[in-house]
C-alpha positions in Angstrom: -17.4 -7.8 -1.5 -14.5 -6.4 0.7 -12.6 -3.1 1.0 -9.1 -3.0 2.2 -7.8 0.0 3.7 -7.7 2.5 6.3 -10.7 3.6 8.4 -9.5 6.7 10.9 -11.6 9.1 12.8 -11.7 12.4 11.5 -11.8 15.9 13.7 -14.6 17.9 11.5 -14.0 22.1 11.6 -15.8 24.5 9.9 -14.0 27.6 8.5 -14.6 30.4 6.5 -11.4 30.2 5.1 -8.1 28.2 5.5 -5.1 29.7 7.1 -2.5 30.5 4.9 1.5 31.1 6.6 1.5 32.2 10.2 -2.4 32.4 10.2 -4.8 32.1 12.6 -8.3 30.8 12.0 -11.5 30.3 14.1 -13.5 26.9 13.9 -16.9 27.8 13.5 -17.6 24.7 14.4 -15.8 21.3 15.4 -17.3 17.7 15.0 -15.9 14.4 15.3 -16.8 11.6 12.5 -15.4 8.4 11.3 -13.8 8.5 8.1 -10.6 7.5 5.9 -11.7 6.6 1.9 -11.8 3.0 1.7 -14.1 2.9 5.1 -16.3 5.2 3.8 -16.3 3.3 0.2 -17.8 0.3 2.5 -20.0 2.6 4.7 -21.5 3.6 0.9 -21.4 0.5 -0.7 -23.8 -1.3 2.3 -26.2 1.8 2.3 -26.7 0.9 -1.5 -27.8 -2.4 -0.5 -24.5 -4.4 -1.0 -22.8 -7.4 1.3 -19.4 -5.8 2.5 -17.1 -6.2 4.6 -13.9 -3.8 5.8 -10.6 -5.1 6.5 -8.2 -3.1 8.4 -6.6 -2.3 11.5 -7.6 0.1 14.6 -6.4 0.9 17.6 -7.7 -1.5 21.5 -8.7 2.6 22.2 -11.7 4.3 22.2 -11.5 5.7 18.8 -11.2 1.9 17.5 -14.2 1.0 19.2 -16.3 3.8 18.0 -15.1 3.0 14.5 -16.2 -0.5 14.6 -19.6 0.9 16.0 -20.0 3.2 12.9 -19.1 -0.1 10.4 -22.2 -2.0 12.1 -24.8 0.7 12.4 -24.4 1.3 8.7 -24.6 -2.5 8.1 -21.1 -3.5 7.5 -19.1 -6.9 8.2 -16.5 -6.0 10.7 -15.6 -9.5 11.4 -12.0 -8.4 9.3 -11.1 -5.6 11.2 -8.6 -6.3 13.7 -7.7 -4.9 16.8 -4.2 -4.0 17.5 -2.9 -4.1 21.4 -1.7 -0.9 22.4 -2.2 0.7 19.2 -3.3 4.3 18.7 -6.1 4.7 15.9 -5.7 7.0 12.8 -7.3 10.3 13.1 -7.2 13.8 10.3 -8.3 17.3 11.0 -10.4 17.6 8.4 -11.1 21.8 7.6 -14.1 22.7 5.5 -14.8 26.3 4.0 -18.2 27.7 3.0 -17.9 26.4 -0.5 -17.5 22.6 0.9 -14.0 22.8 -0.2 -11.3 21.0 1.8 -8.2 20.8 3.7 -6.9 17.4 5.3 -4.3 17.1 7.9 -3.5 13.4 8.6 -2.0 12.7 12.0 -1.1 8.9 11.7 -1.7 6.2 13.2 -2.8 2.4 13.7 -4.5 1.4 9.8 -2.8 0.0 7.1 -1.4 -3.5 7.4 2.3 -3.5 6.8 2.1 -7.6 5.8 0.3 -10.1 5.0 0.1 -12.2 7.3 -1.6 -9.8 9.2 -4.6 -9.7 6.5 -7.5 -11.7 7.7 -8.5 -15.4 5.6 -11.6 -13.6 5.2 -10.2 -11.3 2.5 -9.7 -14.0 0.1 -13.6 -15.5 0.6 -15.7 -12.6 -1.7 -16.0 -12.5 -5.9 -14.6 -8.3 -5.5 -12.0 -7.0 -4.0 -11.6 -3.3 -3.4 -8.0 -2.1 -2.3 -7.6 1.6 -1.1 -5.1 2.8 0.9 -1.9 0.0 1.4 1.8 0.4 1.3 3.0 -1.0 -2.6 4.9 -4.3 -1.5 1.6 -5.3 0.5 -0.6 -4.7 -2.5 1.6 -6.2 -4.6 0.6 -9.5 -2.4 -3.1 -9.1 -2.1 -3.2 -8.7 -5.6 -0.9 -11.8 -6.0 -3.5 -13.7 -3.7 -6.8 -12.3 -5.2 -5.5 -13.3 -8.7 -4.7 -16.8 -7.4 -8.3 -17.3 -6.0 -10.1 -15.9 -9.5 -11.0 -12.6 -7.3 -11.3 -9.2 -9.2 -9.9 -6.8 -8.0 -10.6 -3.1 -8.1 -7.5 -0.4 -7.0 -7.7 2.9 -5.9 -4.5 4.2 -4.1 -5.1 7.6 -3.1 -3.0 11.0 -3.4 -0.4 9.5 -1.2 0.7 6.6 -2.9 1.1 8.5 -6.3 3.7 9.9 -5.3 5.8 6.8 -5.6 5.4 7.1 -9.6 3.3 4.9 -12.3 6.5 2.6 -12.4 6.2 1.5 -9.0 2.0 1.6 -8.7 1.9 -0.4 -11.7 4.3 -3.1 -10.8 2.5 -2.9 -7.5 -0.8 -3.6 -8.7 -0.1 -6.0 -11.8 -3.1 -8.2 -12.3 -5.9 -5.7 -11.4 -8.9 -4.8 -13.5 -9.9 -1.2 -12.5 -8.1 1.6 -11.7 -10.0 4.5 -10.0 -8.0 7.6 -9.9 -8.8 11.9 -9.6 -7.9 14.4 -11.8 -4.8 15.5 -9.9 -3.7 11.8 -9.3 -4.0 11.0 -12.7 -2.2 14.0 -14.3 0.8 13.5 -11.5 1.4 9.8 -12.4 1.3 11.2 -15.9 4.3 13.6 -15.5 1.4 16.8 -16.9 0.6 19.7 -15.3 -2.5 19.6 -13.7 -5.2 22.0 -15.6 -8.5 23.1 -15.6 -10.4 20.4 -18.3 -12.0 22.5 -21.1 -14.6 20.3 -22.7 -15.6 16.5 -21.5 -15.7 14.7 -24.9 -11.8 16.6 -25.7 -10.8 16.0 -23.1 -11.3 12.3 -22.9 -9.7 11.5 -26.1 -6.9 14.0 -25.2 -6.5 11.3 -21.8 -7.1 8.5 -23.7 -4.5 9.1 -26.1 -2.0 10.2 -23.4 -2.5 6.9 -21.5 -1.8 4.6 -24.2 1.5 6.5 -25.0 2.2 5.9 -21.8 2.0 2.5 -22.1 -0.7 2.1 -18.9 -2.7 -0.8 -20.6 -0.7 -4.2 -19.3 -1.5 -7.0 -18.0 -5.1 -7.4 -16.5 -6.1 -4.1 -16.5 -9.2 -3.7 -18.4 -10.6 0.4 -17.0 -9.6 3.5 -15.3 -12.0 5.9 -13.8 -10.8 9.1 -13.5 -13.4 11.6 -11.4 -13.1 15.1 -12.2 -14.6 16.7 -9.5 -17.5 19.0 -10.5 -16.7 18.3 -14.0 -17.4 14.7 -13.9 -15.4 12.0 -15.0 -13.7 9.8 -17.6 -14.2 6.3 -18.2 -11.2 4.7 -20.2 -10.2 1.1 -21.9 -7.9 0.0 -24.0 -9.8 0.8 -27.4 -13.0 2.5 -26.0 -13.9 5.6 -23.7 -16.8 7.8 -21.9 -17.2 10.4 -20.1 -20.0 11.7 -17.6 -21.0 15.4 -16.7 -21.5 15.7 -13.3 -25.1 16.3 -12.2 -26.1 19.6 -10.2 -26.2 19.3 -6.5 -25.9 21.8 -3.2 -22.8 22.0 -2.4 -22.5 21.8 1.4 -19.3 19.7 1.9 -17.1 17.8 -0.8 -15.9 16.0 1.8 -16.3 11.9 0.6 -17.6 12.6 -2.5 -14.9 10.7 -4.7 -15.7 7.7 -1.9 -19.6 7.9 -2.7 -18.8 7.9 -6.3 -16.2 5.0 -6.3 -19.0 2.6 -4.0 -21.6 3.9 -6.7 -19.8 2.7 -9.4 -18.7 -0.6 -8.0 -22.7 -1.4 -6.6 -23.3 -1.0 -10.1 -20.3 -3.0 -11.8 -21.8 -6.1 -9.4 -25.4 -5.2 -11.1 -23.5 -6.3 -14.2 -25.0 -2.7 -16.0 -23.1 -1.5 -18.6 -20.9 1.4 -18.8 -22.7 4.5 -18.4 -25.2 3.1 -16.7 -22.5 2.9 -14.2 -20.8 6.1 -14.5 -24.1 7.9 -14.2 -25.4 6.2 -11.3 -21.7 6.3 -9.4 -22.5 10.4 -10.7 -25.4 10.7 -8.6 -24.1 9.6 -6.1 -21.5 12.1 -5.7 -24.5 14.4 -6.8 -25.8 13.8 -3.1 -22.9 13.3 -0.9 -21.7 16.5 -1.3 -25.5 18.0 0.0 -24.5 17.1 3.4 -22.0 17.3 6.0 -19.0 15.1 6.0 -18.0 11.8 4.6 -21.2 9.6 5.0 -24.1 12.1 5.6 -27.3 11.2 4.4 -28.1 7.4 2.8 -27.7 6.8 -0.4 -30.0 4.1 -1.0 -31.1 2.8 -4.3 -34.4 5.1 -3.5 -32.6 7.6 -3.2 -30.5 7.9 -6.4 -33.0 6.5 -8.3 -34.6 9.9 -7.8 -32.2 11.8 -8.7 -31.8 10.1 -11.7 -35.3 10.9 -12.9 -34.5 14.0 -12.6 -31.8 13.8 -14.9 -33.2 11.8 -17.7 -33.2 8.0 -16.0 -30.7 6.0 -16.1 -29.8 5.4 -19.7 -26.5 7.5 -20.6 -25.5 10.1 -23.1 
């Protein structure tokens, strides 16, 4: 399959707590990593065994290079990743506190394409398409071409691009066939105050009903995924739903844990498994992302989860 998006090198620190106004923190310690979502979704998605391949831009600088590095020592295609003269690669300060909790500053840079003629043939060559971060109009267009060529394609836009409202994202992205959203997203393209959920099952069918009001279900789109952080997630279609707790885990660093679920839940959608054999599997691996440090620590192979699934039952749902 292959992942559209942004890949950027991120500046790791280690706090014990963020700064608030005027405040002054220490960096217990500072580490440099690659990151950006829909590179680590592909960075996942080939240590789970899958063919992928990332498509985006980076920088002729040193922190393009050592991105492209990263992409083929996990095992992924970087033969879609262009190289832009005199461009300056994306980087984030990523701060993370003692609980793994977060704080991302994104300083810009060379990573999203900004048309299509600057997206690669190779794009339109694999049965999935995963889109992540893109400006609307361009999505719009890779959408357009994917749908031409009998691709399926798979969206997940990020807290940025939200913010342009469900009016815009949906006429953006008309013709896809999963949505993959968070909590916060979700409830901000809805117009609802984000909130604490209370219990999974209420919840979903609260959600569920809420959506449909809202008149989300057009065209193509056959499921939304909506993670819940430490909660677990939602699973929604047109006349069905289900929900998954999340599974226990050490909390060392959230940091990636929505990206490890989203490539654990697309390895398993090209498996052809069902449902919440999906949304279990993409659960545990969230489960162990969040045991290491930063976005890609650890492997999570098949092994791997697989274990972790014994432990919680196997891999039939609830």
């Amino acid at each position: 399959m292959v992942t559209v998006g942004a890949a950027a090198v991120d500046l790791v620190a280690q706090v014990d707590t963020f700064p608030g106004a005027d405040q002054l923190v220490l960096a217990r310690e500072v580490r440099r990593e690659p990151g950006g979502s829909t590179a680590n979704i592909a960075v996942r998605l080939a240590q789970l065994g899958e063919r992928v391949a990332f498509a985006g831009l980076v920088g002729d600088d040193a922190s393009g290079q050592y991105l492209k590095q990263a992409f083929a020592s996990e095992g992924v295609a970087t033969e879609l990743i262009t190289t832009v003269t005199n461009g300056n690669t994306a980087s984030a300060v990523v701060m993370v506190n003692p609980e793994g909790q977060r704080a991302i500053l994104s300083l810009g840079g060379t990573a999203l394409y900004s048309e299509i003629a600057q997206v690669p043939a190779g794009v339109w060559e694999s049965k999935l398409l995963y889109i992540g971060e893109a400006y609307l109009p361009l999505v719009r267009q890779l959408v357009n071409g994917a749908c031409s060529r009998d691709q399926q394609v798979f969206y997940g836009p990020g807290g940025i691009f939200v913010r342009e409202g469900w009016a815009a994202l949906a006429e953006a992205s008309r013709g896809i066939k999963g949505l993959f959203l968070n909590w916060e997203e979700c409830m901000l393209l809805l117009g609802q105050e984000a909130r604490v959920p209370s219990q999974l099952p209420a919840l979903a069918e609260w959600l569920a009903l809420v959506i449909k009001e809202a008149g989300w279900w057009q065209g193509a789109l056959e499921e939304i995924v909506v993670t819940l952080g430490a909660r677990g997630c939602i699973w929604l279609a047109p006349d069905d739903l289900s929900w998954q707790p999340a599974m226990p885990g050490r909390v060392v660093d959230t940091t990636g844990a929505g990206d490890a679920f989203t490539a654990g839940y697309l390895a398993a959608y090209l498996k052809g498994w069902p449902v919440q054999t999906r949304l279990k599997f993409a659960t545990a691996c969230a489960s162990l992302a969040i045991e290491g440090q930063g976005p890609r620590s650890g492997q999570l192979t098949l092994e791997r989860v697989t274990t972790r699934l014994q432990l919680e039952g196997g891999m039939a749902g609830g």
